[in-house]
C-alpha positions in Angstrom: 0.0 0.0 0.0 2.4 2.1 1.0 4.9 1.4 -2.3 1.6 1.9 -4.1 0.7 5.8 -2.5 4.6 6.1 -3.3 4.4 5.6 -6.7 1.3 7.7 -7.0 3.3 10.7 -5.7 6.4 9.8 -8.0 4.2 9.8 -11.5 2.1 13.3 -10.1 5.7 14.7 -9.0 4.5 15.7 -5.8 8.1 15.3 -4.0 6.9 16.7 -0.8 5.0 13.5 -0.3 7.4 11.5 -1.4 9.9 12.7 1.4 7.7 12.4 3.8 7.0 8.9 2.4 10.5 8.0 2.8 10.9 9.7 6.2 8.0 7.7 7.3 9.9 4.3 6.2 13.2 5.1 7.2 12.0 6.2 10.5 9.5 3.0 10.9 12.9 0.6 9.8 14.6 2.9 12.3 12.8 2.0 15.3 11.6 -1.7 14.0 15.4 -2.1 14.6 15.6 -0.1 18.0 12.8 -2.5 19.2 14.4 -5.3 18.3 17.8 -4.6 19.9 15.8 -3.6 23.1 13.7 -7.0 23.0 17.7 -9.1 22.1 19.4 -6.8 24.8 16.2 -7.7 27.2 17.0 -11.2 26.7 20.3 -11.7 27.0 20.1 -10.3 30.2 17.4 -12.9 31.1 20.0 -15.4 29.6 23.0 -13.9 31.7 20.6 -13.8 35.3 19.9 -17.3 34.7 23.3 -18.4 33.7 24.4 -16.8 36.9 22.0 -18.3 39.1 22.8 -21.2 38.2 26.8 -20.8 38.3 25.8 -19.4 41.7 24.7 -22.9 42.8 27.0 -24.7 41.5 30.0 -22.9 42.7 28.4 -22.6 46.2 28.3 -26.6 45.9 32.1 -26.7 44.9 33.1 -24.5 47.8 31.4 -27.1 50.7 32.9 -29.7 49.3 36.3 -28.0 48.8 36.1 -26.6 52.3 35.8 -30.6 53.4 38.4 -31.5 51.4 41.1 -28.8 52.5 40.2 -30.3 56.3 40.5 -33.6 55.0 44.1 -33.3 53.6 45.1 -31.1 56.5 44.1 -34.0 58.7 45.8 -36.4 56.4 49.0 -34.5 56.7 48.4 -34.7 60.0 48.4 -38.1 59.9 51.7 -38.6 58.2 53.7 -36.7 61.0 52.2 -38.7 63.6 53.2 -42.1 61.8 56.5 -40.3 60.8 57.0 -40.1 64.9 55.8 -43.6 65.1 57.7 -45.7 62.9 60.7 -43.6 64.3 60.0 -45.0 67.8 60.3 -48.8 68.4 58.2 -48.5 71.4 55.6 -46.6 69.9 52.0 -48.0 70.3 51.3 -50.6 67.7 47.4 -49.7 67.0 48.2 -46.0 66.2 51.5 -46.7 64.0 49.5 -49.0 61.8 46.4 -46.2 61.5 48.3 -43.5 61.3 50.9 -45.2 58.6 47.3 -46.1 56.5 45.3 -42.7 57.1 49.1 -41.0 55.8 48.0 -42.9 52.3 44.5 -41.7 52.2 42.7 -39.3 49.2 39.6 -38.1 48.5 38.0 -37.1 45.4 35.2 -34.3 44.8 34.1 -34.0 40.8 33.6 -30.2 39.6 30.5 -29.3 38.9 31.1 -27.5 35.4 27.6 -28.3 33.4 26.5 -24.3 33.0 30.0 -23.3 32.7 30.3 -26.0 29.8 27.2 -24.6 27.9 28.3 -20.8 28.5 31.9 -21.2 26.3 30.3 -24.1 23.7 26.9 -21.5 23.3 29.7 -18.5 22.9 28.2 -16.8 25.8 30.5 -15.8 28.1 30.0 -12.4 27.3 26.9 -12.3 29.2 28.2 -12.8 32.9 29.2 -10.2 34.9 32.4 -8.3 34.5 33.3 -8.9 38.1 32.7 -12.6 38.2 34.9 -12.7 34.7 38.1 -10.8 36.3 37.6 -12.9 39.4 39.5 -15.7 37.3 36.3 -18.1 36.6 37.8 -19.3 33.1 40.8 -20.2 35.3 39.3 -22.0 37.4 37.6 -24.3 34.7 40.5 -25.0 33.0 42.3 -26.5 35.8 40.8 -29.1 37.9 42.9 -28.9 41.0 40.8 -32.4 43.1 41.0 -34.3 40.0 44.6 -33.6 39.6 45.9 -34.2 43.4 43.6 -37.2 43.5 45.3 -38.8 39.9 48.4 -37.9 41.3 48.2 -39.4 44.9 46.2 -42.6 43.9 49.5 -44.2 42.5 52.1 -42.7 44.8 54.7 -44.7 46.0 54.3 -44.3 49.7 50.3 -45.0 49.0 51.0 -48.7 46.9 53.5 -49.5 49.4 51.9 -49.2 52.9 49.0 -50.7 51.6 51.1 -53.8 50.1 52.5 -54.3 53.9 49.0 -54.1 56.0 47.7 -57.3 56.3 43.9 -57.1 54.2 42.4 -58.1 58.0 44.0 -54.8 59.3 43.1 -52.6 56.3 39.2 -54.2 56.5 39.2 -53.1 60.7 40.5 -49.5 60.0 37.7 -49.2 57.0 35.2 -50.6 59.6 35.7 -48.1 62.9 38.6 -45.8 61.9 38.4 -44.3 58.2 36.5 -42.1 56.6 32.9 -40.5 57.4 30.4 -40.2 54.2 27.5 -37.9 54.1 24.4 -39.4 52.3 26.2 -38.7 49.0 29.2 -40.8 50.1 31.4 -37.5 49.9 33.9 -37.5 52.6 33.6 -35.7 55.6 36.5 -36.3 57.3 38.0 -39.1 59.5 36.1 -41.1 62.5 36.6 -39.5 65.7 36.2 -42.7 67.6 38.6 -44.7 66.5 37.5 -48.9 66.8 39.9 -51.3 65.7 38.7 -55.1 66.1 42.6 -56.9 64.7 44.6 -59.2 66.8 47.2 -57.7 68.9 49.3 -60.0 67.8 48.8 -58.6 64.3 49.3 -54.9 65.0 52.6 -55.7 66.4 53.8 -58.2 63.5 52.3 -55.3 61.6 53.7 -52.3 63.2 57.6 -54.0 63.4 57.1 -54.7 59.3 56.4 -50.8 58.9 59.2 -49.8 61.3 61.8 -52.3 59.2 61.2 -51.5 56.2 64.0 -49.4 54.4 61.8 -47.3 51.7 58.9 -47.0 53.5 60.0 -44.0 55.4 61.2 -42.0 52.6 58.3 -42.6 50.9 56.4 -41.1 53.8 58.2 -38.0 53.7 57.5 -37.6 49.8 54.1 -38.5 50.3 53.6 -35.6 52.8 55.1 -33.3 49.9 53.1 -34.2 47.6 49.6 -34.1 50.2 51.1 -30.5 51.0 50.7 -29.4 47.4 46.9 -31.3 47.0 46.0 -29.4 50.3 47.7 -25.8 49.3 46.0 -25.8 45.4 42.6 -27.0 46.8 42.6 -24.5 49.3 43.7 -21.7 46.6 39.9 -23.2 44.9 38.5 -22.0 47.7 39.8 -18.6 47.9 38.7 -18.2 44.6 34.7 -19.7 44.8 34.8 -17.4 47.9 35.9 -14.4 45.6 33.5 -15.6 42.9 30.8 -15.7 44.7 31.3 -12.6 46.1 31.6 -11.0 43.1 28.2 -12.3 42.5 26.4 -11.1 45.6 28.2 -8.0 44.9 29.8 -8.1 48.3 33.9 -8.5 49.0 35.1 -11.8 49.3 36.3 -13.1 52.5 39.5 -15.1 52.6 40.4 -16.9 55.5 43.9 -17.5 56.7 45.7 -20.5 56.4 45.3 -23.2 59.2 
């Protein structure tokens, strides 16, 4: 209709009409386009909320479980200066060199939970989070998986394959029983039992104990093993300095970083 009336104007050479004609599009195209940036801009801010909700969630989940797991390697390092003290002392107390010498090997694992990060970088939209949470160091934090890589790296370590070698399978089946780990519902760790029960034999803690104590490697191994647990405990607890930073940057309010223990 409206190329018609502009055609009409054209043939009668009535170019009055036929600039305001053209005003009349340009400015219609004008704001069709205005409206339709607003309506894109509108919801990709509805897309960027929601992506940060849920990164919200999930980065509040990574930082309970990364909180556990900075206790539990503390306590594990723990762990391998008492046994170091132990298996120095050939009076030391049987029961407590063999759980101390076994909780010195143990690891824990706690997957990242990266499913909305994942869609934001394959979707091309990590231009919609928040400036803050971006120069927090998120993208860093994705491409290394600190848990994953202490728990690879302390599953096969020497000290680890060799303690375990020398406990009898009774022993290591009694300190799994009353003296390991506790599990939420989730079977994540918690930490270690307070109250320690160890049903073995005494006569097996001590042939037990005196293998430890004799063996030539075994304490070297211990003392690499506590370098190595030093390093999981120290880049696990740098994750949580940074999902506390995160998530403050998120709330909007400054992050709180706790000293070391």
């Amino acid at each position: 209709m409206k190329l018609r009336r502009l055609t009409d104007h054209v043939k009668a050479q009535n170019w009055f009409a036929v600039g305001l004609d053209l005003v009349i599009v340009v400015l219609g195209v004008f704001i069709g386009i205005q409206v339709a940036n607003w309506n894109q801009s509108q919801a990709d801010k509805r897309l960027g909320r929601a992506y940060v909700d849920r990164l919200q969630a999930e980065l509040a989940n990574d930082l309970v479980l990364r909180r556990n797991l900075v206790a539990y390697y503390a306590a594990v390092l723990a762990s391998i200066d008492r046994a170091d003290a132990l298996l120095a002392d050939a009076d030391g107390d049987p029961q407590a060199t063999v759980i101390y010498a076994y909780r010195a090997s143990e690891i824990s694992n706690a997957r990242q939970m990266r499913a909305t990060w994942d869609e934001i970088v394959s979707s091309g939209h990590v231009g919609l989070l928040p400036r803050d949470l971006l120069a927090s160091g998120i993208a860093a934090y994705y491409e290394s998986e600190s848990v994953r890589d202490a728990f690879e790296d302390l599953q096969d370590s020497r000290y680890r394959l060799h303690v375990r070698a020398l406990i009898p399978l009774t022993a290591q089946k009694a300190i799994r029983a009353g003296c390991s780990d506790v599990r939420d519902a989730a079977e994540q760790v918690l930490g270690f039992m307070a109250d320690c029960r160890l049903q073995v034999p005494a006569e097996t803690l001590a042939a037990t104990a005196a293998a430890l104590r004799a063996d030539p490697q075994l304490k070297g191994e211990l003392h690499y093993q506590y370098s190595q647990v030093f390093t999981a405990w120290a880049n696990i607890r740098g994750d949580v300095v940074f999902l506390e930073r995160a998530l403050a940057a998120i709330k909007g309010a400054p992050p709180a970083v706790k000293p070391a223990p």
